[in-house]
SEBAMAR-243024 format. One record per atom (N, C-alpha, C): residue number from 0; residue in three letters; atom name; x, y, z. Coordinates in nm, 3 decimals, always signed. Each point is the difference from the previous one (the first is absolute). Layout:
// residues N
[r NUM,ALA,CA,[X,Y,Z]];
...
***
This chain:
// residues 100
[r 0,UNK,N,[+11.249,+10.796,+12.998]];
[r 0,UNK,CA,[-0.106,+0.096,-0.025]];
[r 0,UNK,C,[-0.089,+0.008,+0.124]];
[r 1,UNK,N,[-0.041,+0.168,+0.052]];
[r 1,UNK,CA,[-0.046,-0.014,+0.097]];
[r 1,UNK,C,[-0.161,+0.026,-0.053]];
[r 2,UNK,N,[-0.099,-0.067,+0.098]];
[r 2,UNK,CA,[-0.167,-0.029,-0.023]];
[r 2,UNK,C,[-0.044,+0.193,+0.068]];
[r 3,UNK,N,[-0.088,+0.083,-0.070]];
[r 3,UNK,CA,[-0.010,+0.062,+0.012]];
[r 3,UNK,C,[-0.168,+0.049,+0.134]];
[r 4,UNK,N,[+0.053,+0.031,+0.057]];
[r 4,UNK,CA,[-0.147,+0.021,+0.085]];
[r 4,UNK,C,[-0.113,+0.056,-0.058]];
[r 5,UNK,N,[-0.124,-0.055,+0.005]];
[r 5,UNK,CA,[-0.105,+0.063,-0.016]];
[r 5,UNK,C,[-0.046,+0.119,+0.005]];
[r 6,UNK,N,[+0.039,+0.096,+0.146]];
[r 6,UNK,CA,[-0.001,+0.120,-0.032]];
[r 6,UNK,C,[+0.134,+0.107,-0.078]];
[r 7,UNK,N,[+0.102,-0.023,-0.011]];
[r 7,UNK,CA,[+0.069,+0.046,-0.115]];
[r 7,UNK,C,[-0.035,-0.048,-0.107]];
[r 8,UNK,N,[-0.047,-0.116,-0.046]];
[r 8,UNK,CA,[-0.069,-0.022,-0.149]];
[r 8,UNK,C,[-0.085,+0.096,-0.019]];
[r 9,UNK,N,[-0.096,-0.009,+0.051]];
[r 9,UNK,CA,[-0.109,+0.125,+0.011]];
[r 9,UNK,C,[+0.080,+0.161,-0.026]];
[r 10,UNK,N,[+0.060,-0.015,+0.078]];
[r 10,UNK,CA,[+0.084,+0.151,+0.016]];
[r 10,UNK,C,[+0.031,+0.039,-0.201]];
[r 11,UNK,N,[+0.078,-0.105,-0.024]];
[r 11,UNK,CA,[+0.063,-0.001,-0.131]];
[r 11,UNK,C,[-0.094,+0.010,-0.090]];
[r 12,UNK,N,[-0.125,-0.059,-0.003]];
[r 12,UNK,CA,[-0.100,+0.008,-0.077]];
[r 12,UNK,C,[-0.052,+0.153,-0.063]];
[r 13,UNK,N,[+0.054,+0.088,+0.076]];
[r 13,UNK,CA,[-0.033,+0.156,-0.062]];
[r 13,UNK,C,[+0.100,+0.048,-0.116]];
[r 14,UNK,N,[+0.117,-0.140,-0.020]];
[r 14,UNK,CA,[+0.062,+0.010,-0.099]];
[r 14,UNK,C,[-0.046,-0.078,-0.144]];
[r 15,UNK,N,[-0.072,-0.048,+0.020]];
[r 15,UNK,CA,[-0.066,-0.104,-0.091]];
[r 15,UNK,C,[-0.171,-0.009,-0.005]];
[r 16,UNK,N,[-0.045,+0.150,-0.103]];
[r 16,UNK,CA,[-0.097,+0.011,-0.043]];
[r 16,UNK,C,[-0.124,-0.070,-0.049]];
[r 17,UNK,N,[-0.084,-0.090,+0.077]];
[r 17,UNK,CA,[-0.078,-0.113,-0.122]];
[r 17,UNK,C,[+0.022,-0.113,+0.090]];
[r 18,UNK,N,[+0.110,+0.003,+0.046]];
[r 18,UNK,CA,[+0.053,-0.151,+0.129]];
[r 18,UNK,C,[-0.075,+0.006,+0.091]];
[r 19,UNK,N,[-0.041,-0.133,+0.062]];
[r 19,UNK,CA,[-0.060,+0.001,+0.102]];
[r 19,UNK,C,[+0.068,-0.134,+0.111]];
[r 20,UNK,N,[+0.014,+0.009,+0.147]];
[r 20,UNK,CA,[-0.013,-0.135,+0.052]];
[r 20,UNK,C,[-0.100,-0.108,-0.006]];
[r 21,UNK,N,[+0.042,-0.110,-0.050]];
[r 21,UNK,CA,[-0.084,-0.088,+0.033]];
[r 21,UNK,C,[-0.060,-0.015,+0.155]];
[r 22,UNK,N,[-0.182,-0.038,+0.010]];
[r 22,UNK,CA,[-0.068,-0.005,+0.092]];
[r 22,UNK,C,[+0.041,-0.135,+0.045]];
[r 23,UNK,N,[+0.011,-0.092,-0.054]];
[r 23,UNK,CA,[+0.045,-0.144,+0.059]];
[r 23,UNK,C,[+0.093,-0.063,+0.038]];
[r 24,UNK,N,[+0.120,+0.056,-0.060]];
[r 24,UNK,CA,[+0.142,-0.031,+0.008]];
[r 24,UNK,C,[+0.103,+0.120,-0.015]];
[r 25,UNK,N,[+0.114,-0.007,-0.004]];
[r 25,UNK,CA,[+0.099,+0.090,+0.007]];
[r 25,UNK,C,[+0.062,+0.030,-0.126]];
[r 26,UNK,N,[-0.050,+0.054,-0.098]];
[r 26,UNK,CA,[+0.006,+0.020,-0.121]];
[r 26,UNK,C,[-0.036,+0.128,-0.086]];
[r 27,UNK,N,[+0.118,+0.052,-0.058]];
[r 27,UNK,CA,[-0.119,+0.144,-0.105]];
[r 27,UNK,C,[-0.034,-0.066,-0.098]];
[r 28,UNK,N,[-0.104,+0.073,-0.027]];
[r 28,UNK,CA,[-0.138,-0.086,-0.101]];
[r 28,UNK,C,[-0.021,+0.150,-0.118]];
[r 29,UNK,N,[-0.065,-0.011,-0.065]];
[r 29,UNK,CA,[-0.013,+0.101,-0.119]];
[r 29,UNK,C,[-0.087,-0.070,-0.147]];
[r 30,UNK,N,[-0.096,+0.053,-0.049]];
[r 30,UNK,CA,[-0.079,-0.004,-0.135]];
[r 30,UNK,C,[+0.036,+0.064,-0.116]];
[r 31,UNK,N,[+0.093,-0.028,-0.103]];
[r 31,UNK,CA,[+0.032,+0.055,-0.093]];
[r 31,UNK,C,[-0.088,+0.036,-0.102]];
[r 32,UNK,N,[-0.080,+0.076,-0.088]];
[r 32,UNK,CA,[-0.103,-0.013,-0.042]];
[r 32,UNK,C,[+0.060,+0.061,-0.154]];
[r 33,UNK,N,[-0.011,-0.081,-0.088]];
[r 33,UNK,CA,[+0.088,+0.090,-0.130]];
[r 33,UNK,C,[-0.154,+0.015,-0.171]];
[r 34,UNK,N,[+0.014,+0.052,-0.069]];
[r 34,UNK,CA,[-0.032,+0.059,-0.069]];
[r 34,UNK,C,[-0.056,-0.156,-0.044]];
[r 35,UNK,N,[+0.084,-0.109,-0.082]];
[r 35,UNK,CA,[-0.103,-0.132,-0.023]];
[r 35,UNK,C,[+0.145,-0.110,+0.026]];
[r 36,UNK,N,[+0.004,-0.145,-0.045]];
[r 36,UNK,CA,[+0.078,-0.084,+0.040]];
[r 36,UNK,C,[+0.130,+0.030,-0.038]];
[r 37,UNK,N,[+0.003,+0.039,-0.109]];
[r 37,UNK,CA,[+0.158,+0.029,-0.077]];
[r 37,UNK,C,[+0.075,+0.063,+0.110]];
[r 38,UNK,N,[-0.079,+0.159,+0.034]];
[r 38,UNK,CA,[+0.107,+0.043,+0.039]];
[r 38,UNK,C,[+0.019,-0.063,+0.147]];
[r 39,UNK,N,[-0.088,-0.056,+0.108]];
[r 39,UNK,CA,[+0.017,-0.105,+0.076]];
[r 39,UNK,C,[+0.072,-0.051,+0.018]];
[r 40,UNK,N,[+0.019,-0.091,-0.093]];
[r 40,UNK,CA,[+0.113,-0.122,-0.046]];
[r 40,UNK,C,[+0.107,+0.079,-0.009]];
[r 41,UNK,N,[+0.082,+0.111,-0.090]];
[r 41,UNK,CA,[+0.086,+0.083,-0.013]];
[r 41,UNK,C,[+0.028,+0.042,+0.144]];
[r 42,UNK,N,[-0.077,+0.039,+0.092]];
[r 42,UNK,CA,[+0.038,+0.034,+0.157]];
[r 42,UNK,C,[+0.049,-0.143,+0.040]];
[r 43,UNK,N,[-0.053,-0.084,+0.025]];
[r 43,UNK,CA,[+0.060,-0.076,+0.046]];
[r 43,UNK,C,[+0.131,-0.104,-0.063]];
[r 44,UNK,N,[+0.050,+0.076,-0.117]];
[r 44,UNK,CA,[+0.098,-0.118,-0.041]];
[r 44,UNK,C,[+0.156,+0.112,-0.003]];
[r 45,UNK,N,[-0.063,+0.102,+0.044]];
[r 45,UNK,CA,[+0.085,+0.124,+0.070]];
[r 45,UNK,C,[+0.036,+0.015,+0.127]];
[r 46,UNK,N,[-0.096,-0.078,+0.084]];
[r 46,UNK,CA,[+0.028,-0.007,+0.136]];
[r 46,UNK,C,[+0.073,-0.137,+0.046]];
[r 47,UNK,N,[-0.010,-0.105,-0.129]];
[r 47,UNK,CA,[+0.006,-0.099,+0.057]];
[r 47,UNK,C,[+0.190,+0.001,-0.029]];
[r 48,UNK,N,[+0.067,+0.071,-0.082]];
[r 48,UNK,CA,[+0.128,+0.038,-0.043]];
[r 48,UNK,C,[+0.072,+0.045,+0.169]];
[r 49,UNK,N,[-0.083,+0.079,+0.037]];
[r 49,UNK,CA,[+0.028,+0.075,+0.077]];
[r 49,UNK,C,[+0.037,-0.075,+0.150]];
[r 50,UNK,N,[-0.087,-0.113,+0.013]];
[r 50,UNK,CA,[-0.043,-0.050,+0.096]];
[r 50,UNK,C,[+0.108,-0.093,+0.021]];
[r 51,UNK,N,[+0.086,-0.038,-0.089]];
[r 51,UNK,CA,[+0.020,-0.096,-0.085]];
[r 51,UNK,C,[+0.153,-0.025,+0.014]];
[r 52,UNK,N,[-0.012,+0.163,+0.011]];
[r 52,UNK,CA,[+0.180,+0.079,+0.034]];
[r 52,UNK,C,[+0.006,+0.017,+0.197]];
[r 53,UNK,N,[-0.112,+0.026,+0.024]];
[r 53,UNK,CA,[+0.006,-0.011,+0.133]];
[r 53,UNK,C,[-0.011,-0.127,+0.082]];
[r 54,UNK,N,[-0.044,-0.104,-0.082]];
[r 54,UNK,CA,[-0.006,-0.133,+0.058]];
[r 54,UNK,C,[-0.120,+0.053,+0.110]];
[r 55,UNK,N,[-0.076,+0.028,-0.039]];
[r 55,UNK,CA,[-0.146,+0.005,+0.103]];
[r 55,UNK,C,[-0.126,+0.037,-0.102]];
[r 56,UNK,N,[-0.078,-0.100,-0.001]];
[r 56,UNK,CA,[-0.098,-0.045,-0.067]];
[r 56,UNK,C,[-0.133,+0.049,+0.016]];
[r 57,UNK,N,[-0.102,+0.081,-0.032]];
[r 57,UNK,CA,[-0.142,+0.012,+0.068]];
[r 57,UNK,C,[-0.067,-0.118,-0.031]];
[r 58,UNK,N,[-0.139,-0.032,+0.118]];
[r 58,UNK,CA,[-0.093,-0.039,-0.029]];
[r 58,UNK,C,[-0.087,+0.052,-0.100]];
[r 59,UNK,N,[-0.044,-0.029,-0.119]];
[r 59,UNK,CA,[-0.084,+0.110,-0.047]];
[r 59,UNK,C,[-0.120,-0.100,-0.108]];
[r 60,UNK,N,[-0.107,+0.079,-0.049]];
[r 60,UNK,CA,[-0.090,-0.120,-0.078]];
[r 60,UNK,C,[-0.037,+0.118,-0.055]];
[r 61,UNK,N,[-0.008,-0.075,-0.157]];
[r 61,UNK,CA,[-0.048,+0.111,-0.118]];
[r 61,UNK,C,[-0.129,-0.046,-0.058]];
[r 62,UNK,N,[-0.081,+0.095,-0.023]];
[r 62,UNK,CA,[-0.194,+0.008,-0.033]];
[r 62,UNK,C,[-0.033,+0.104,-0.114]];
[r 63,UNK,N,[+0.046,-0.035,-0.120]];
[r 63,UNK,CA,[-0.047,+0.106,-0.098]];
[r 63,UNK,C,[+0.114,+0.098,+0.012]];
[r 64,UNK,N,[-0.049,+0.145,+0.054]];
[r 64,UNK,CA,[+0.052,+0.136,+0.018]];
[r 64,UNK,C,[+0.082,+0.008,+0.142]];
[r 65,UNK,N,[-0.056,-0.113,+0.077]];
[r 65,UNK,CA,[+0.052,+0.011,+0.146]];
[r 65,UNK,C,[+0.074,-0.089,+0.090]];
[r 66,UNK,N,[+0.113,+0.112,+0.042]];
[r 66,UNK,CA,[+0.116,-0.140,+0.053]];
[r 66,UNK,C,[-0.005,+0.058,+0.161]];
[r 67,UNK,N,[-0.026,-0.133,+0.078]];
[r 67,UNK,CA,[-0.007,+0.068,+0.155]];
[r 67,UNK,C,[+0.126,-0.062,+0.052]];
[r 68,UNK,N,[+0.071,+0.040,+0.067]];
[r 68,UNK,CA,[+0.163,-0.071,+0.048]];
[r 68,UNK,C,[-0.031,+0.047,+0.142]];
[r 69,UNK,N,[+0.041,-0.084,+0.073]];
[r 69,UNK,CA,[+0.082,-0.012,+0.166]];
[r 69,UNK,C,[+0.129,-0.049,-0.038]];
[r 70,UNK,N,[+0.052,+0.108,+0.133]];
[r 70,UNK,CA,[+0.175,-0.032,-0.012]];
[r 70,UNK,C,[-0.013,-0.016,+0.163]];
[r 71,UNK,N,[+0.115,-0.122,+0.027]];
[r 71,UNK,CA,[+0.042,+0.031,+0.136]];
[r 71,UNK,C,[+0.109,-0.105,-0.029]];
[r 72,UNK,N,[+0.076,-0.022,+0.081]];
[r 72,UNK,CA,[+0.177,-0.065,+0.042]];
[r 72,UNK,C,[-0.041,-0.124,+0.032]];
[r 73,UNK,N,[-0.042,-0.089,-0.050]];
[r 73,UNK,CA,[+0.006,-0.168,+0.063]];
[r 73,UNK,C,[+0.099,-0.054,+0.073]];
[r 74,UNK,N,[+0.122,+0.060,-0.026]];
[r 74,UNK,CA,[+0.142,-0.032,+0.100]];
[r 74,UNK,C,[-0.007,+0.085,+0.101]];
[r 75,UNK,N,[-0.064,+0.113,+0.055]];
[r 75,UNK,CA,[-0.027,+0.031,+0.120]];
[r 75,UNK,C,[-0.091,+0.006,+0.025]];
[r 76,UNK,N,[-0.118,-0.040,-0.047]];
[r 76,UNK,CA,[-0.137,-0.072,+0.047]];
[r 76,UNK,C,[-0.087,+0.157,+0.076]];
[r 77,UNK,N,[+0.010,+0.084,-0.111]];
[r 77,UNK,CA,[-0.073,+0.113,-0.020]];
[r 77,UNK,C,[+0.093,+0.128,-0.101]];
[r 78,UNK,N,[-0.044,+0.088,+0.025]];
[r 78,UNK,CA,[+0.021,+0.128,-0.108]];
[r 78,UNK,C,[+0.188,+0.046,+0.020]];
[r 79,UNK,N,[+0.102,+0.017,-0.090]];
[r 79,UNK,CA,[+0.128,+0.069,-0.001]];
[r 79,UNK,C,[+0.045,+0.089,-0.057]];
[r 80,UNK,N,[+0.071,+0.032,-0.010]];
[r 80,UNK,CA,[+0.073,+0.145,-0.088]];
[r 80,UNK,C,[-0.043,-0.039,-0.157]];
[r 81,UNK,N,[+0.005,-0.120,-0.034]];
[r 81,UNK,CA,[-0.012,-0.055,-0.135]];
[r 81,UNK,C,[-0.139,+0.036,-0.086]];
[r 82,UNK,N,[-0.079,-0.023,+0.158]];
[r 82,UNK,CA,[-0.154,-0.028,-0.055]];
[r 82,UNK,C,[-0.033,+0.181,-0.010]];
[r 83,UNK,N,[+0.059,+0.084,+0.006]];
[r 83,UNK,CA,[+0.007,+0.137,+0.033]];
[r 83,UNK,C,[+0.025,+0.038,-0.151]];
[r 84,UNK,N,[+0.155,-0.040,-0.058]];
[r 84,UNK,CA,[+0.057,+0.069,-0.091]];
[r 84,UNK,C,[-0.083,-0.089,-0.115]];
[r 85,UNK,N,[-0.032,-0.114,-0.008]];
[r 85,UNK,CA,[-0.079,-0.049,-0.105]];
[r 85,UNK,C,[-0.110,+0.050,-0.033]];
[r 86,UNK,N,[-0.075,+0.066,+0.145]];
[r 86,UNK,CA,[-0.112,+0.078,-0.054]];
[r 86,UNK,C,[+0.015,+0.097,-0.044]];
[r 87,UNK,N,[+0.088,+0.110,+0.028]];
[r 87,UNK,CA,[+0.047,+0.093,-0.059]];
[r 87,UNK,C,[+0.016,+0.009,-0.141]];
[r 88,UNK,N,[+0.056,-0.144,-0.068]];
[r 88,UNK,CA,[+0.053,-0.002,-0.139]];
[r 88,UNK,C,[-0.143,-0.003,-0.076]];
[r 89,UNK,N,[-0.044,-0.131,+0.079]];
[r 89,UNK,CA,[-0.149,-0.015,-0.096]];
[r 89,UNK,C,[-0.134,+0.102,-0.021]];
[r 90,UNK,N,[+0.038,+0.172,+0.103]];
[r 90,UNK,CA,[-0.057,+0.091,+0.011]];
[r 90,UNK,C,[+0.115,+0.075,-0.139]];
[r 91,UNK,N,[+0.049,+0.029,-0.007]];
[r 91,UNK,CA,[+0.104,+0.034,-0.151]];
[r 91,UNK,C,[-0.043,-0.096,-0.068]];
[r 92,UNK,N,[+0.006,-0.122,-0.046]];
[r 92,UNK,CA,[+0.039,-0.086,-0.118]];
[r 92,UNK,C,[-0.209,+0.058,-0.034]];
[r 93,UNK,N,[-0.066,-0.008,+0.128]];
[r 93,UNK,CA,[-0.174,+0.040,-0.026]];
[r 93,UNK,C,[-0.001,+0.136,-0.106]];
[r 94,UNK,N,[+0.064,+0.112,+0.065]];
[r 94,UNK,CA,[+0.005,+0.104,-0.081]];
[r 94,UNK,C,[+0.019,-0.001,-0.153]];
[r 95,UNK,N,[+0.166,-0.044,-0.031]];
[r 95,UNK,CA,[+0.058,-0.056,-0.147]];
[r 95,UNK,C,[-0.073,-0.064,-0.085]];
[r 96,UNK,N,[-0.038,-0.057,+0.044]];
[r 96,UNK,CA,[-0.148,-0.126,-0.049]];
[r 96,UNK,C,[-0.079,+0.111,-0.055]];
[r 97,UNK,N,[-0.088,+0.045,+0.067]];
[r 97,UNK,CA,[-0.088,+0.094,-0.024]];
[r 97,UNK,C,[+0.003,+0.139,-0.116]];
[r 98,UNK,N,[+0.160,+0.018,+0.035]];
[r 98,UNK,CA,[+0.008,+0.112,-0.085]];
[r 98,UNK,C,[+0.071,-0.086,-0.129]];
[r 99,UNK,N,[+0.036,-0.091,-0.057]];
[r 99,UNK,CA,[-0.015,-0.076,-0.096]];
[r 99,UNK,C,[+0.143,+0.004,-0.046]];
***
């Protein structure tokens, strides 16, 4: 797996609405903000299926309504194709959630 450069991460980011780079490290970062915990919890036990099948894991910590996740590649010791298409899913699995 190849480590993706900073400025093509960036580049890609106009594909992934809500994503942002992390300021500190090499990571997309994102605030999920859902209606109350249930459906929360329901996002994340949807993503975690998902994640699960891809063998690539987010960082993420859940607060009530709100789940904040960083993704980046620990085996190439910044951002990959992986940390790309995972966000992608968890921008869908966000939608599904929502619409119930």
């Amino acid at each position: 797996m190849d480590q993706l450069m900073r400025q093509e991460a960036a580049a890609r980011l106009e594909e992934l609405p809500g994503w942002a780079l992390a300021d500190n490290r090499d990571a997309l970062v994102r605030r999920f903000v859902f209606a109350d915990f249930v459906q929360a919890f329901a996002f994340m036990s949807r993503v975690a299926e998902v994640a699960e099948a891809l063998n690539h894991h987010p960082e993420w910590t859940n607060v009530y309504r709100m789940v904040d996740v960083a993704l980046t590649t620990h085996d190439v010791g910044g951002l990959s194709e992986l940390d790309f298409r995972l966000a992608a899913r968890m921008s869908e699995i966000e939608a599904q959630t929502r619409a119930g």
